[in-house]
C-alpha positions as CSV (number, residue, x, y, z in Angstrom):
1,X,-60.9,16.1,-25.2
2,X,-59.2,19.1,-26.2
3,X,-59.7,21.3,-29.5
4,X,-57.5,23.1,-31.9
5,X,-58.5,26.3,-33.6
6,X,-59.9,24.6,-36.8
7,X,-62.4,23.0,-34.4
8,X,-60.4,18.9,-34.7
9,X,-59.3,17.3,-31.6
10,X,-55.3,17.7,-30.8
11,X,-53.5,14.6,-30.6
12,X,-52.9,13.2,-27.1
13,X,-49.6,13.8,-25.9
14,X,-47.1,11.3,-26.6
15,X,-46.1,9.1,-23.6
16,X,-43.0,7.1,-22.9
17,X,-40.4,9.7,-24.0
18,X,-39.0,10.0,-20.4
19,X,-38.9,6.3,-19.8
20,X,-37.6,6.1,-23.2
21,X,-34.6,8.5,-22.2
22,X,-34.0,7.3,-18.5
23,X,-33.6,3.6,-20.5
24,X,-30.9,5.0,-22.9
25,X,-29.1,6.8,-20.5
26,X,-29.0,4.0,-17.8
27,X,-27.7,1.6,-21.1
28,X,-25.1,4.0,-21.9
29,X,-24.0,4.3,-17.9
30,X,-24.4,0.7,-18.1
31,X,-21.7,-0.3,-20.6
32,X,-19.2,2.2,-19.8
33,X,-19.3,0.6,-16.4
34,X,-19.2,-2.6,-18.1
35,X,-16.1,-1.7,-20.3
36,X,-14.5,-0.1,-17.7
37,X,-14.8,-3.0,-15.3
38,X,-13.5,-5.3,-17.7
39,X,-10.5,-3.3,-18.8
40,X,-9.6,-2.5,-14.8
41,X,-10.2,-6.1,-14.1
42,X,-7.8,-7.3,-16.7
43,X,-5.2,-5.0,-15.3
44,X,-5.6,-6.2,-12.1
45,X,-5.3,-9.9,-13.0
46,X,-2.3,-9.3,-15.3
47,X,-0.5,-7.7,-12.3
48,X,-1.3,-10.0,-10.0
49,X,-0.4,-12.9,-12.8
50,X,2.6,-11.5,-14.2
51,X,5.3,-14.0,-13.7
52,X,8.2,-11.1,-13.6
53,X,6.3,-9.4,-10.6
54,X,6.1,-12.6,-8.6
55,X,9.4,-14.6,-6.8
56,X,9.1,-18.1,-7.1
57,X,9.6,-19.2,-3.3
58,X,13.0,-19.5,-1.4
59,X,14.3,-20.8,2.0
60,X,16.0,-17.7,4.0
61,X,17.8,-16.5,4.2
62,X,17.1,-15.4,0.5
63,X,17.3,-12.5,-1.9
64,X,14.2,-11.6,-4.5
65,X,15.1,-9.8,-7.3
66,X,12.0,-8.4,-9.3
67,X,10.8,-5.9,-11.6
68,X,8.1,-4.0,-9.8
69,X,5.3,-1.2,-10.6
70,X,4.6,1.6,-8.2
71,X,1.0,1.7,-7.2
72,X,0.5,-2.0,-6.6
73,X,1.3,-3.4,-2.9
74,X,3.3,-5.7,-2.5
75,X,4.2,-8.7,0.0
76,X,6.3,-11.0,1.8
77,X,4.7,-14.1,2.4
78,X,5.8,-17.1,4.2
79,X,4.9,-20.9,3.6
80,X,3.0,-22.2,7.0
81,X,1.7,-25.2,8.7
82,X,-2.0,-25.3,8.2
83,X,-4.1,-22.8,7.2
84,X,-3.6,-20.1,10.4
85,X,-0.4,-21.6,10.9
86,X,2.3,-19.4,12.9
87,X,5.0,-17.1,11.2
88,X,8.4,-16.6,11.8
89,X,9.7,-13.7,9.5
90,X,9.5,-10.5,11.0
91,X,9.1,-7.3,9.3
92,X,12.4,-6.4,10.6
93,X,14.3,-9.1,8.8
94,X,13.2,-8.2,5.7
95,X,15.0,-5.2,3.7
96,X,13.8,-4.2,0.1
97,X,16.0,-1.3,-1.4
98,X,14.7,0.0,-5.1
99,X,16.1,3.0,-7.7
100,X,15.2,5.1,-5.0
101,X,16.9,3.5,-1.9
102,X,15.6,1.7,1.3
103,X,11.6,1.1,1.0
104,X,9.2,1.3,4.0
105,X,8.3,-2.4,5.0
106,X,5.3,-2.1,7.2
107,X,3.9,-5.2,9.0
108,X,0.8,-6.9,8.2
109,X,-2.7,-5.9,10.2
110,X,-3.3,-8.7,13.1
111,X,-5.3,-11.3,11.0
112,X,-2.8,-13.9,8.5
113,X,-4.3,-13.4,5.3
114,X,-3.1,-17.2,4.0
115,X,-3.1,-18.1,0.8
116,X,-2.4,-21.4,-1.4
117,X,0.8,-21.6,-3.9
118,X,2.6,-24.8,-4.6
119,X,0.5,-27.0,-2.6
120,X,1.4,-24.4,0.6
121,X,-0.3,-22.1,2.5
122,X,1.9,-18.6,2.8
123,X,0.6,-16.1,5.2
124,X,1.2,-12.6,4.4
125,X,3.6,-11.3,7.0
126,X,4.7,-7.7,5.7
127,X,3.8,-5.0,2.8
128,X,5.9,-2.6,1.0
129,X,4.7,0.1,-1.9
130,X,7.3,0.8,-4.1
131,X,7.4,4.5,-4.7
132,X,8.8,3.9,-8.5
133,X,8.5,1.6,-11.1
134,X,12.1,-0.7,-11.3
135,X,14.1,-2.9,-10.2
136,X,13.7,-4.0,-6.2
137,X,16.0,-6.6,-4.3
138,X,13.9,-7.8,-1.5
139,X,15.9,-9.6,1.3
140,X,14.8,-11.6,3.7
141,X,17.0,-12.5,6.7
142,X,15.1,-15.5,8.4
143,X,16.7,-18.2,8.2
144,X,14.6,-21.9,7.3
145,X,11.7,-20.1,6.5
146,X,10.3,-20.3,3.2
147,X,9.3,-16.9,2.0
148,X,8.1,-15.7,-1.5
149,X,7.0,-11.9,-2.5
150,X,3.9,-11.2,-5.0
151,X,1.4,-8.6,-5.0
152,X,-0.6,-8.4,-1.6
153,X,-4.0,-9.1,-1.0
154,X,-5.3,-6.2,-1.4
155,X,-4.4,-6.0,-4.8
156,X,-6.2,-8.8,-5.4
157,X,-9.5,-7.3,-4.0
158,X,-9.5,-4.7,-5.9
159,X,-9.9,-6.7,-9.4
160,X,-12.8,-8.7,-7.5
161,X,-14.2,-5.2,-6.9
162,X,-13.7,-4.2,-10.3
163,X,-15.6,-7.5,-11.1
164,X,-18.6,-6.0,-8.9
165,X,-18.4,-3.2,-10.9
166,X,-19.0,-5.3,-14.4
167,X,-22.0,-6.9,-12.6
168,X,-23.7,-3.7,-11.1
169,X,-23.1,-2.1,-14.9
170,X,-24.5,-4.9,-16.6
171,X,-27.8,-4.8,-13.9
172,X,-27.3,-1.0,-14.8
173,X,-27.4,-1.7,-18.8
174,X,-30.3,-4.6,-18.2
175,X,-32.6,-1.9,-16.5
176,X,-32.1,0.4,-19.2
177,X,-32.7,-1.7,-22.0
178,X,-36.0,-2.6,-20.0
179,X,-37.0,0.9,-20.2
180,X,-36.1,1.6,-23.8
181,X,-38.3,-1.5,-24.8
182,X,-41.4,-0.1,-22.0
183,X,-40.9,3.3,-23.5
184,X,-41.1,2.2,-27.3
185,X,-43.9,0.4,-26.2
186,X,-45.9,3.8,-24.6
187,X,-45.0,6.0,-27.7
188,X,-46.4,3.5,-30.2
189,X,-49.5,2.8,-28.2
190,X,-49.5,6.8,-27.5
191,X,-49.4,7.7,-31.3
192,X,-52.2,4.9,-32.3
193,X,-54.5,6.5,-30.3
């Protein structure tokens, strides 16, 4: 035991303040992961959801005439039989022109993402970006297939990683509030001594 000048003993150090500050600092990077997650998830689902962004399907040859965002990819898909059924559109039948003019259409990778809309599976069969927010006709040529356009895939998996994110920040916040309570806990014990 140590001594002060006047000959008393000094008061043990306190213990738990850096647990106590890791806790609040983990809680705070916690929910701001949290809010943020839950703001960008919404986003995602709205664009995903939004009715104006999204062509009901139409037998080709047809002509999609939609309101679009730049940012978000976008697709072509067509209905098929069974779930890795084949396709028939190609990405040269399809033309989508924009504010800007004619708009990159760029095939999809080798796999058939599929998907299930009005009791159909649609493949995904070609992507475009739009390079400005506006209005885009999309026009596919094929004809007898049943084609519809709505944000790709991969716009969709970014909201389920955004989703990720909510979970990791509320492990995050969970941790943190842990080590406020553990660290309360020390500096209370600490000072009765």
């Amino acid at each position: 035991m140590t001594y002060d000048r006047t000959g008393a003993p000094a008061a043990p150090p306190q213990r738990g303040k850096g647990t106590l500050i890791t806790g609040v600092v983990l809680l705070v990077i916690g929910a701001v992961g949290i809010i943020v997650g839950i703001v960008l998830t919404a986003s995602a689902a709205s664009s995903v959801l939004d009715n104006n962004k999204i062509g009901s399907a139409q037998t080709a040859p047809a002509t999609f005439t939609s309101q679009l965002d730049s940012g978000t990819t976008y697709a072509i898909y067509e209905a098929t039989q069974g779930v890795n059924g084949t396709t028939a559109v190609q990405p040269a039948d399809i033309s989508v022109t924009g504010p800007s003019g004619p708009v990159t259409i760029s095939m999809t990778s080798g796999t058939v993402n599929t998907t299930g809309a009005d009791n159909k599976n649609y493949a995904e069969v070609a992507t475009f970006d739009p390079p400005t927010t506006g209005s885009y006709n999309i026009a596919v040529a094929t004809k007898g297939s049943l084609v519809a356009v709505a944000p790709a895939l991969s716009t969709v998996a970014k909201g389920v990683a955004w989703i990720v994110a909510v979970v990791l920040g509320s492990l995050v916040a969970i941790i943190g509030l842990i080590l406020i309570i553990i660290g309360a806990v020390r500096r209370s014990s600490s000072r009765n001594t």
